[in-house]
C-alpha positions in Angstrom: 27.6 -40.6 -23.6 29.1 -39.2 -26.4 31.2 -35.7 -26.3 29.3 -32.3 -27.0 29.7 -30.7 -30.4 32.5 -27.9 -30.0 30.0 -25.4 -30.7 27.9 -26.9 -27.6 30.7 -26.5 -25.9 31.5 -23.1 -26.3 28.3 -22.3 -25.8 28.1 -23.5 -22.6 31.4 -22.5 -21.1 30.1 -18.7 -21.9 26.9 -18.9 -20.4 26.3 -16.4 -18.4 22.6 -16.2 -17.9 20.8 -16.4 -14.5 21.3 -19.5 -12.3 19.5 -23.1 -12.1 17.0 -22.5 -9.6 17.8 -25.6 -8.2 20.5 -24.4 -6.1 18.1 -22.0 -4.1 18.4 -22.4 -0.2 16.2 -25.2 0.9 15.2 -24.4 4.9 13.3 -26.2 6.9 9.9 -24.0 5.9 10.5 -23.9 2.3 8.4 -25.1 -0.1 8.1 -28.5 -1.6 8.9 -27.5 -5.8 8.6 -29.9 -8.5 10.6 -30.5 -11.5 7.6 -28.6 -13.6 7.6 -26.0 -11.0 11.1 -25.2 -10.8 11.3 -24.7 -14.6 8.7 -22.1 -14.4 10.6 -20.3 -11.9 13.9 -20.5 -14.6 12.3 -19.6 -17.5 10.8 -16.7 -15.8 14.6 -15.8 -14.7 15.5 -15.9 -18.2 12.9 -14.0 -19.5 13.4 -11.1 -17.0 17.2 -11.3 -17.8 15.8 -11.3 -21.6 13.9 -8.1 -21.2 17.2 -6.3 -19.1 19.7 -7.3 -21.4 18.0 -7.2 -24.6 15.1 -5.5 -24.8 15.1 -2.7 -22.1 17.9 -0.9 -24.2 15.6 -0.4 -27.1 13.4 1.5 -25.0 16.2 4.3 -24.9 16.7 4.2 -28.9 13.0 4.5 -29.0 13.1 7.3 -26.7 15.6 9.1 -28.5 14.2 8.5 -32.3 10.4 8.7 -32.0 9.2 10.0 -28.2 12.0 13.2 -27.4 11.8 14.3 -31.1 14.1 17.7 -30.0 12.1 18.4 -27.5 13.3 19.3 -23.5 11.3 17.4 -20.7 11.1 19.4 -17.3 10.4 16.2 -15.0 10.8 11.8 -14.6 6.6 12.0 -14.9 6.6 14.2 -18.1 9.0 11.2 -19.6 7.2 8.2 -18.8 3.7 9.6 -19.6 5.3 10.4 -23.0 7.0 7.2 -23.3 3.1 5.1 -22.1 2.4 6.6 -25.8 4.9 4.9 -27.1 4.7 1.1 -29.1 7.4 -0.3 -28.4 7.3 1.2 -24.8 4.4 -0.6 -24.4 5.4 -3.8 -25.5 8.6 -4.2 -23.3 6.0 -3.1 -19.9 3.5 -5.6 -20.6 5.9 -7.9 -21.4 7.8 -7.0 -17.8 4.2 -6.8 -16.0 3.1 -10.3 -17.4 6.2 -12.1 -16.3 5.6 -10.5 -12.8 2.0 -11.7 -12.4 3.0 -14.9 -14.1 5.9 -15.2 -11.2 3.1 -14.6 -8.4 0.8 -17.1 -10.3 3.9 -19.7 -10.3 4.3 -18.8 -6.6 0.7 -19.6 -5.5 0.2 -23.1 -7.6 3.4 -23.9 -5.3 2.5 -22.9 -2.2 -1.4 -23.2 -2.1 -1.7 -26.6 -2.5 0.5 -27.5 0.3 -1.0 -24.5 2.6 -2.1 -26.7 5.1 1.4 -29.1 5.4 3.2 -25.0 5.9 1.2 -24.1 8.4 1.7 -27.2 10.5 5.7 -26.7 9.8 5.6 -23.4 10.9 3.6 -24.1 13.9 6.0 -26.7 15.0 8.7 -24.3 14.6 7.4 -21.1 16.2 6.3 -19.9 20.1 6.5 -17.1 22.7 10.3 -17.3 22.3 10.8 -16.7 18.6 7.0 -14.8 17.6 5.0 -12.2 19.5 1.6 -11.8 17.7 -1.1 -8.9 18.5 -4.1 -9.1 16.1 -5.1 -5.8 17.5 -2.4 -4.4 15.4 -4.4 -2.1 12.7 -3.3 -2.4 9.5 -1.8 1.0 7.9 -3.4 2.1 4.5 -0.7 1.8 2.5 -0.3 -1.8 3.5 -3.6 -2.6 3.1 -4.6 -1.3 0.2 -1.9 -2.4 -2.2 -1.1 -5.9 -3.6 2.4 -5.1 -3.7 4.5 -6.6 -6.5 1.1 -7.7 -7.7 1.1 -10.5 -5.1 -2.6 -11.1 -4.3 -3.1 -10.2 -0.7 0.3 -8.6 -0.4 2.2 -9.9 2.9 -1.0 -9.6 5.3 -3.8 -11.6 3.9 -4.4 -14.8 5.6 -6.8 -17.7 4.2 -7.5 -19.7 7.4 -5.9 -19.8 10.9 -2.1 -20.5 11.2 -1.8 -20.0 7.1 2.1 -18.3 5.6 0.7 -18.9 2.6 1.3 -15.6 1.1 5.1 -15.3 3.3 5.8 -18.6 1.3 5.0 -17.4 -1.8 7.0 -14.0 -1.6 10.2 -16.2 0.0 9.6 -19.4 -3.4 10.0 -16.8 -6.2 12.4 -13.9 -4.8 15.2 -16.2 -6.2 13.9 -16.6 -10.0 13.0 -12.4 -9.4 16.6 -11.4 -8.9 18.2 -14.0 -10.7 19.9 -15.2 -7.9 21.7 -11.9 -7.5 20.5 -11.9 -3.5 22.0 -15.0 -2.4 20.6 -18.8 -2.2 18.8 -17.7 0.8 17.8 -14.3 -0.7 19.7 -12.6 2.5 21.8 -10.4 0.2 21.0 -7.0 1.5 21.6 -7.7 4.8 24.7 -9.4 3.7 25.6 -6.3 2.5 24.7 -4.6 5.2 26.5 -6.3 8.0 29.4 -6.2 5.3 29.1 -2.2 5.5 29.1 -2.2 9.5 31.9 -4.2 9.9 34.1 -1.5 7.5 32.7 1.3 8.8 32.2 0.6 12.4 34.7 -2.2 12.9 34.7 -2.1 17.0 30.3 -1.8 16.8 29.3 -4.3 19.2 25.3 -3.7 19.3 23.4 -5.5 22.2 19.6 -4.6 20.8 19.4 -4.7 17.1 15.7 -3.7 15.5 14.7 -4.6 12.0 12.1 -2.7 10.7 9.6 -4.8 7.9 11.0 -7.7 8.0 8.7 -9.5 6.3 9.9 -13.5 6.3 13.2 -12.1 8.1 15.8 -12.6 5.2 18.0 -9.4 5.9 17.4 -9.8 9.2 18.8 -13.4 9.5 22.4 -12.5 8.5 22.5 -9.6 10.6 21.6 -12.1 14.0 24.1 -14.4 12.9 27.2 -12.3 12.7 26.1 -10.6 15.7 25.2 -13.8 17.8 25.8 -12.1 20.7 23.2 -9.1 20.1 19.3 -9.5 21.0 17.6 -8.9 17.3 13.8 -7.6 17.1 12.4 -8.1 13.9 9.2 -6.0 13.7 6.3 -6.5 11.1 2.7 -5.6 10.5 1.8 -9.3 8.3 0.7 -12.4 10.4 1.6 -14.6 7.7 5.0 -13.4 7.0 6.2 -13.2 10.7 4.7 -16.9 11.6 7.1 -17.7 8.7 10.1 -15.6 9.2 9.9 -17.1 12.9 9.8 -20.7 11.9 12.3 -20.2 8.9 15.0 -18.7 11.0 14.2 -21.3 14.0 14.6 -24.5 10.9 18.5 -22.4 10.2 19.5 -22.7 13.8 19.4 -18.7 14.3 17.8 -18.4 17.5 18.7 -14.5 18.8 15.7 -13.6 17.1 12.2 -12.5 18.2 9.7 -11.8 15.4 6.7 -9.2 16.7 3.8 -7.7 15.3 3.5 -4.0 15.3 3.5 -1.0 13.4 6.8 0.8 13.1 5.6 3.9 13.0 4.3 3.4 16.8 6.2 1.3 19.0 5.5 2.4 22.5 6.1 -1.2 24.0 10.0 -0.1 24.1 11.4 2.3 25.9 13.0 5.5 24.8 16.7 4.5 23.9 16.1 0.7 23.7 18.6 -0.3 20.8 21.9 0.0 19.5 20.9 -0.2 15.6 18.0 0.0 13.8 17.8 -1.1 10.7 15.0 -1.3 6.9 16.3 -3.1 4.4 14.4 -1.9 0.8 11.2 -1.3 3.5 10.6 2.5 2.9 9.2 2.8 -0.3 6.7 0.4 1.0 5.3 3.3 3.6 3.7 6.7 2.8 5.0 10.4 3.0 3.3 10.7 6.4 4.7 7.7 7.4 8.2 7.9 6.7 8.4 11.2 8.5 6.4 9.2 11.7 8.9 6.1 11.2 12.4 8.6 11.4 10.9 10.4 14.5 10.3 7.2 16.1 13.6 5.6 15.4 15.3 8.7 17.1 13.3 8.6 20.0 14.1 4.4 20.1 17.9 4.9 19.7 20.1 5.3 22.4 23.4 7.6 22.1 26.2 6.1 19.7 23.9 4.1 18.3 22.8 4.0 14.6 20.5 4.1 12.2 20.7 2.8 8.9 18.0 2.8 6.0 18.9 0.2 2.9 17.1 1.5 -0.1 17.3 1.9 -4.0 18.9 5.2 -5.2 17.6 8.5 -4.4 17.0 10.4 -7.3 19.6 13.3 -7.8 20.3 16.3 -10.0 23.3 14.2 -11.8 20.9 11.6 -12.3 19.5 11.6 -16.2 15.8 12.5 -16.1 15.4 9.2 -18.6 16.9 7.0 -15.6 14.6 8.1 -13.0 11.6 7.8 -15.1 12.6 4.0 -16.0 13.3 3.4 -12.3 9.6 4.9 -11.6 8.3 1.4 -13.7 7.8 0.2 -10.6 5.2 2.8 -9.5 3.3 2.9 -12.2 3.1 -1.0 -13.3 4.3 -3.0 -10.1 1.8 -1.6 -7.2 4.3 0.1 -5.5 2.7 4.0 -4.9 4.9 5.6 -3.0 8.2 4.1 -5.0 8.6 7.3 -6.7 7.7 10.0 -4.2 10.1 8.6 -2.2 13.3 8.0 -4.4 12.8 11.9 -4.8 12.8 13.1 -1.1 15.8 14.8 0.7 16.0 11.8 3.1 18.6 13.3 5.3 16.3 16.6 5.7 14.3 14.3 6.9 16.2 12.6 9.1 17.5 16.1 10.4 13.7 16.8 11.2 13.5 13.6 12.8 16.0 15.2 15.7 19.5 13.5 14.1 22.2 16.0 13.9 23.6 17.2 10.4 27.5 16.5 11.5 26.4 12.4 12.0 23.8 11.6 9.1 24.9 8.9 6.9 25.1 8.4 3.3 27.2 5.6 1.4 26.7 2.8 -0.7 26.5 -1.4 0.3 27.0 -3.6 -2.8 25.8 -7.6 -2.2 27.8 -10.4 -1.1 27.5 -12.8 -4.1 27.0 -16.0 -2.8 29.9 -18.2 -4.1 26.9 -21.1 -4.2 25.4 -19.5 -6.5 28.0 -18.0 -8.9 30.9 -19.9 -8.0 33.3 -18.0 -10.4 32.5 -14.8 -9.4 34.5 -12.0 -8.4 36.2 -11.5 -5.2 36.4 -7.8 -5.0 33.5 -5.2 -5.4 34.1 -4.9 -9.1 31.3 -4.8 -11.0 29.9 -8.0 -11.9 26.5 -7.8 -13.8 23.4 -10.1 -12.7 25.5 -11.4 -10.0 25.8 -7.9 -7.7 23.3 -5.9 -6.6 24.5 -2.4 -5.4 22.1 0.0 -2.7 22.2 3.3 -1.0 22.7 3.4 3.0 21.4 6.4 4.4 20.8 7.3 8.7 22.8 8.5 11.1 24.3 8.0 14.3 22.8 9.3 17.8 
């Protein structure tokens, strides 16, 4: 074969676009994708890395020439109803609200037709020992009345007995989503969150660990393996996704888990004081303003002294925080299906917790910034410098008991 132009060359050396998704993590539950099917899921990578890079900033310069025109806005919601007027506003959401129905689309032609060969993978892989299923467990209202991410059937809906369908589907196109940014395995957050309890709380030695929506258990994964020792609940109201999350972290060997249905706002089959660490991972803005304050009182009651709660979310708006930000960062509830996104990034979370029963003098509030998987990005920074499309960074906020 002949050498690349120079120009080719260049080119390529300085590519710095999102990943091959080729190198995501194949476990023992994932699904089959063909060559067709895995250049979907890239050129959807690319074209969400398109719109960030290049097209998002010209939402500010239209904000600032045509939509503010002088004039002061009071709040996020008076800014983005001002910018849903805009053209070019317009063009950059439906653009970014196409390519996440067309990545749910993708998802589905993957894992619907081979529905049937998942569900008898899982079923190998799952039993009383890994998955505790009640189907008396009612469904909360703001699960079941929200196709989150625009995922038909959110996490819940099942199409015959046994099916992950829709657990496949959110686990086949989380990679092409971030842009590889969580990890080949999309464990990222709680990557970073077992990174933050190991700095913090170096001689933490938890024996009962609860996650709290686990969904396919991808946070909760990491945290079982480099606490092998420690007994991990993973708790979730979806069928699908916990038959799944069960027989994908049986296929990686991880086997301190146990995967149970319930609803975390009501867990009255433990005892008062029952774990050491309790744990969401980007779980609360999936819940309700009733809920949350529900959840927080229940995690008190379910921690036992010197243990410690810790809540992995998106940023909390602030008063520092440019009224233009927060109102981009509310995209998500406006155009993605996700209601109570920006109520919540707007509550005092620690008042809550201090409601809750947690004490002032032990609430928690830092920051947790991904492990980039060297697989991934092999030449990316060591440290925690900043490293766009490669790092993602979150707020930690709980307490200790």
């Amino acid at each position: 074969m002949a050498d690349k132009p120079a120009e080719t060359a260049d080119a390529t050396a300085s590519y710095e676009g999102p990943p091959d998704y080729r190198v995501v993590g194949q476990h023992g539950v994932f699904p089959e994708v063909s060559h067709d099917e895995a250049e979907r899921f890239n050129f959807l990578a690319h074209m969400n890395r398109h719109l960030s890079t290049k097209v998002l900033p010209g939402v500010q310069t239209a904000f600032d020439k045509r939509v503010s025109k002088g004039r002061s806005f009071d709040s996020r919601r008076e800014i983005i109803h001002a910018l849903a007027e805009d053209r070019y506003f317009q063009g950059w959401s439906a653009l970014r609200r196409n390519t996440m129905e067309m990545r749910q689309q993708a998802g589905r032609w993957v894992t619907l037709r081979q529905a049937e060969a998942l569900a008898e993978k899982t079923a190998e892989l799952t039993d009383q020992t890994n998955l505790r299923l009640d189907p008396t467990v009612p469904l909360p209202r703001y699960v079941s009345a929200v196709d989150h991410h625009c995922m038909p059937g959110s996490y819940h809906t099942e199409y015959f007995e046994g099916d992950v369908t829709n657990a496949a589907n959110y686990d086949v196109g989380l990679f092409a989503t971030t842009g590889g940014m969580l990890g080949r395995y999309a464990d990222g957050g709680g990557l970073a969150v077992v990174k933050w309890v190991k700095k913090n709380m170096p001689d933490f030695r938890p024996k009962r660990i609860l996650d709290l929506g686990c969904t396919i258990g991808h946070n909760a994964v990491p945290i079982a393996q480099n606490f092998p020792d420690a007994e991990v609940t993973a708790v979730d109201v979806g069928t699908p996704v916990l038959r799944y999350a069960a027989a994908r972290a049986r296929s990686m060997g991880v086997e301190n888990i146990q995967f149970v249905q319930g609803n975390v706002e009501s867990l009255s089959a433990f005892p008062d004081g029952h774990f050491d660490w309790i744990q969401s991972t980007m779980f609360l803005h999936e819940t309700s303003f009733k809920a949350l304050q529900t959840i927080f009182a229940e995690t008190h009651r379910l921690l036992a002294p010197g243990g410690v709660v810790l809540h992995v979310e998106q940023p909390q708006y602030t008063d520092d925080m440019p009224l233009f930000e927060q109102a981009m960062r509310d995209w998500d509830s406006f155009y993605n299906n996700e209601p109570f996104w920006s109520q919540l990034h707007g509550i005092d979370l620690q008042a809550f917790l201090e409601k809750a029963g947690f004490d002032r003098g032990k609430l928690i509030h830092s920051g947790a910034t991904a492990v980039v998987d060297k697989d991934v990005f092999p030449d990316a920074a060591d440290d925690d410098s900043e490293d766009y499309g490669r790092k993602a960074a979150w707020e930690v906020i709980g307490a200790r008991k």
